[in-house]
C-alpha positions in Angstrom: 8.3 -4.4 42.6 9.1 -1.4 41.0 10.8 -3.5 38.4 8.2 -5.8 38.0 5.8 -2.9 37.2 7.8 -1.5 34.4 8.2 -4.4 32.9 4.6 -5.2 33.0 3.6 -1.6 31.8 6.3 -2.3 28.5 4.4 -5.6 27.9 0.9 -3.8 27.6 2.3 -1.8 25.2 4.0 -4.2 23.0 0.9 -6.1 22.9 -1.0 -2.8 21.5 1.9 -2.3 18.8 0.3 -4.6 16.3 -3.2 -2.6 16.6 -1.3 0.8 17.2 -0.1 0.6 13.1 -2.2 1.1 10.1 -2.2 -1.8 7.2 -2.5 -1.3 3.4 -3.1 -3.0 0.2 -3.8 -2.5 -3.3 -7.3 -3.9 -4.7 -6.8 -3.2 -8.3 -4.7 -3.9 -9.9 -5.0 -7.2 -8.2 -2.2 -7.8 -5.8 0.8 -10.4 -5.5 -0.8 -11.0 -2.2 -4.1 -10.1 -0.6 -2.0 -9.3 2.7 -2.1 -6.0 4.5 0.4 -6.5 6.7 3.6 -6.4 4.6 6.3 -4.3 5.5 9.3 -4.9 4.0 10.7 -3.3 1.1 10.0 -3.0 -2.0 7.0 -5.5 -1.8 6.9 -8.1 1.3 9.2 -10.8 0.1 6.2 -12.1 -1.7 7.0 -14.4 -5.0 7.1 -11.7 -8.0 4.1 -14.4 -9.8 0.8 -13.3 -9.1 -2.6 -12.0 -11.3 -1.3 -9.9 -14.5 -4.0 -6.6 -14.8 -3.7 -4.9 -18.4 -3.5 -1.2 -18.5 -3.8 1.2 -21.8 -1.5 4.2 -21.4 -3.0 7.1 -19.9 -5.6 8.1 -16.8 -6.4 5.1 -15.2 -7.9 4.4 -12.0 -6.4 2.6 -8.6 -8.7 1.1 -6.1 -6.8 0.2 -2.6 -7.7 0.3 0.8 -7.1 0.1 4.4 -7.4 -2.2 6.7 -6.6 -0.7 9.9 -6.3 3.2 9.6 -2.9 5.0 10.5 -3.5 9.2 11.0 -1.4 11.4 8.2 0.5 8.2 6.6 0.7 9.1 2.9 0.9 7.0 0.0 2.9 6.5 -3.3 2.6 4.6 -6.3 5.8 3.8 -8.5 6.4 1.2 -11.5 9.2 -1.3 -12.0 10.1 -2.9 -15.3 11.2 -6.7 -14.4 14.1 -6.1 -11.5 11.8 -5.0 -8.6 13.7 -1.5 -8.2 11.1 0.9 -8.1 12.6 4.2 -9.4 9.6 5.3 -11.5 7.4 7.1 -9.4 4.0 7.9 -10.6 2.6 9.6 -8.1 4.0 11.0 -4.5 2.5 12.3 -1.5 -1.2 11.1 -2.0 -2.7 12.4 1.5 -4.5 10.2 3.7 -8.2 10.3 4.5 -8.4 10.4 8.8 -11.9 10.6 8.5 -14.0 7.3 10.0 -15.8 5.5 8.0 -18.8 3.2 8.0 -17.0 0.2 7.3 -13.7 -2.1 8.9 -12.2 -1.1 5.4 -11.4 2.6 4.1 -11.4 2.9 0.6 -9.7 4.8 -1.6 -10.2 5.3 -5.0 -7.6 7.3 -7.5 -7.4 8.6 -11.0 -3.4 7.8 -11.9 -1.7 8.7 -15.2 0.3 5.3 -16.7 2.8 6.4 -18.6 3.1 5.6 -22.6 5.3 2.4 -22.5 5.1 -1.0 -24.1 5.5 -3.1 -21.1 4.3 -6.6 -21.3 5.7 -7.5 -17.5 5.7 -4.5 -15.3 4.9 -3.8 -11.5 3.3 -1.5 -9.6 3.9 -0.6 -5.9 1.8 1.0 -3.6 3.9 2.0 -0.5 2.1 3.9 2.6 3.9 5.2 5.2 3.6 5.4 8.8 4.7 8.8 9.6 5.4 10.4 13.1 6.7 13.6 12.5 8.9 13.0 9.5 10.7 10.2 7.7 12.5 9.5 4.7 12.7 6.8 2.6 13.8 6.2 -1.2 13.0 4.4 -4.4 15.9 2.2 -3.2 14.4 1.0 -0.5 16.4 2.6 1.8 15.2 5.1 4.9 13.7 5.6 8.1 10.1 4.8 7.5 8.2 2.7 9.2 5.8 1.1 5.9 3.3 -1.0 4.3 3.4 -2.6 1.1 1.4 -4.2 -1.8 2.4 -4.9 -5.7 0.3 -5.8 -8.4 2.2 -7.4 -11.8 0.5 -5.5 -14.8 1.0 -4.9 -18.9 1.1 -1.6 -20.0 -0.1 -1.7 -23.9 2.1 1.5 -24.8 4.1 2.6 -27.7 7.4 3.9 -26.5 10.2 1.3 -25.2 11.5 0.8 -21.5 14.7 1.6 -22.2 13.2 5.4 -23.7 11.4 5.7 -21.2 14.0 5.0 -18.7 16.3 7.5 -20.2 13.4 10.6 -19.9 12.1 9.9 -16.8 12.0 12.7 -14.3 9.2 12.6 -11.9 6.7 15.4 -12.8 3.3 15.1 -11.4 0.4 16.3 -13.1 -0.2 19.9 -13.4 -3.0 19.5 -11.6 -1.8 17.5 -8.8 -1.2 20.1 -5.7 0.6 17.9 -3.1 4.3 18.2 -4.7 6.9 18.1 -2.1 10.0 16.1 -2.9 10.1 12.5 -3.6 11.3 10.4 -0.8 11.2 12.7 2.2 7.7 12.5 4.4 5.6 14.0 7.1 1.9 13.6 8.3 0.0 14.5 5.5 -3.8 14.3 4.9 -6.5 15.9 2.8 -10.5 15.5 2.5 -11.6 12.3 0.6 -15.4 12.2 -0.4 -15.0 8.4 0.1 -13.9 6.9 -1.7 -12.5 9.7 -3.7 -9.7 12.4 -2.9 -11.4 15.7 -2.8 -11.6 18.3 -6.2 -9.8 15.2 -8.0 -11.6 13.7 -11.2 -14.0 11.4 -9.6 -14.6 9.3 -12.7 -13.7 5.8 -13.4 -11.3 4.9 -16.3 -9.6 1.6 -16.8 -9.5 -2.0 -16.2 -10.3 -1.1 -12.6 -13.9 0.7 -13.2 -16.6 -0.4 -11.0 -14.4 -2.8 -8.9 -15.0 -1.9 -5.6 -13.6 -5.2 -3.7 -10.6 -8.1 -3.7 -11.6 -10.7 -6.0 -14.6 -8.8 -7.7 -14.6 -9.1 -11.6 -15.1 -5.8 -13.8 -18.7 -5.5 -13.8 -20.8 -6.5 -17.2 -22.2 -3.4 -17.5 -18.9 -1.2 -17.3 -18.2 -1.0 -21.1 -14.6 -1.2 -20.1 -13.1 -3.2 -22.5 -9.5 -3.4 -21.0 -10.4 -6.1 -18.8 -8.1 -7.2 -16.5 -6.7 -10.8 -16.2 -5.9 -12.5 -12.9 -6.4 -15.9 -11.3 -8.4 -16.1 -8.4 -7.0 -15.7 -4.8 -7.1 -18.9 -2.7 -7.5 -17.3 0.3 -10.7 -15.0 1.6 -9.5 -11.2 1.6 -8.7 -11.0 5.1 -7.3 -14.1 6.1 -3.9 -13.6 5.6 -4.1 -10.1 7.4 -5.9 -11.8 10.1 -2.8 -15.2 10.4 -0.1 -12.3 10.3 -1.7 -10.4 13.1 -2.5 -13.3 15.2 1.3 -14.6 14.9 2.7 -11.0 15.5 0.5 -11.1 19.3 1.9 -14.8 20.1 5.4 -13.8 19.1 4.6 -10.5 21.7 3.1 -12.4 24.4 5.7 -15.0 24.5 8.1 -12.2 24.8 6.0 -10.2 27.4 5.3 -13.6 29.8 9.2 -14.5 29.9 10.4 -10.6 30.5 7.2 -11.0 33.4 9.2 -14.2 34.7 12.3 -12.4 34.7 10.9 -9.9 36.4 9.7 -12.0 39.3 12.8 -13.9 39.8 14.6 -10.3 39.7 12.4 -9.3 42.7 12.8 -12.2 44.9 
């Protein structure tokens, strides 16, 4: 019996696992996929096609969000050029809001600085991590951490070529960006958001992204924004295909649990 208990206790658990993890997804730039469940690197083994969102060099604003809310998992946002290897980080170590909110989904809203490049096929990646005490994890793809991510094809209209670009790069966030530990390594790490907004930071919309508050919403009318991004519409609602992966992840779990229970009972008698 004793047996039997232990086994049952681990098959509670497993079924809270799913729940027990946050999920994480751009909103714009419009992502590959509208899923918040991905979680292999770098972006889900999603098909690289997907809505194309045009960005003019400079500050720029991201809109993402969470599903499901993970304590102290940070985020960061990196470009690739083409081959999917996301060396170019943006920004690192964007702190996570714990506070509750009002609504299933936490938004976040963030001022980001593209870089000058002309880039008619780039990527962005948002990555969040789901931190215990500490993790690492690289641009490679390659580490510890536990993660969810989204990526979002875009065109950066810049002067300067990749290959320049490629040869400068060092990752330098702004001056005044105060969370600057080193790229790659992770712990819990949150900060006050005046939701949707990170705390002190420029609260201003700027960008193809101004005034879009939602998967699937167009730039409002009224936004004078005239980098407007382009995108084809998703087929599927927002949620759906975070609510299909979550709802396979518990069958695959309670299959597991209900056999290691029959085990269990054939163990005992």
């Amino acid at each position: 019996m004793k047996y039997f208990a232990v086994v049952l206790a681990l098959c509670l658990l497993q079924l809270y696992l799913p729940a027990a993890h946050g999920h994480a997804r751009l909103v714009c730039p419009r992502p590959r996929s509208d899923s918040a469940s991905l979680k292999s690197g770098p972006c889900g083994d999603q098909p690289t096609s997907g809505p194309l969102t045009t960005f003019r060099p400079g500050n720029n604003t991201i809109v993402f969000e969470e599903t499901i809310s993970h304590a102290g998992a940070p985020f960061r946002f990196a470009l690739a050029f083409g081959d999917e290897v996301y060396d170019y980080v943006l920004l690192d170590h964007v702190p996570h809001n714990d506070a509750s909110v009002d609504t299933s989904l936490k938004p976040y809203r963030l001022n980001i600085e593209i870089p000058d490049i002309d880039c008619p096929s780039c990527s962005l990646q948002m990555m969040n991590f789901m931190v215990g005490s500490s993790c690492s994890y690289s641009t490679r793809d390659v580490g510890d951490c536990s993660l969810y991510t989204s990526c979002a094809n875009i065109k950066i209209t810049g002067s300067q070529s990749i290959a320049a670009f490629k040869a400068s790069y060092v990752y330098n966030p702004p001056s005044w960006w105060p969370y600057r530990s080193s790229v790659g390594t992770y712990t819990q790490e949150r900060a006050t958001w005046a939701t949707p907004w990170l705390s002190g930071m420029n609260a201003t919309d700027a960008g193809p992204c101004t005034g879009i508050t939602a998967l699937n919403q167009n730039p409002p009318s009224s936004s004078g924004n005239s980098n407007t991004p382009t995108f084809s519409p998703f087929a599927n609602s927002p949620r759906s295909s975070n609510l299909r992966s979550d709802a396979i992840a518990f069958l695959m779990n309670l299959c597991v649990c209900i056999a290691s229970l029959f085990v269990a009972i054939a163990i005992s008698l």
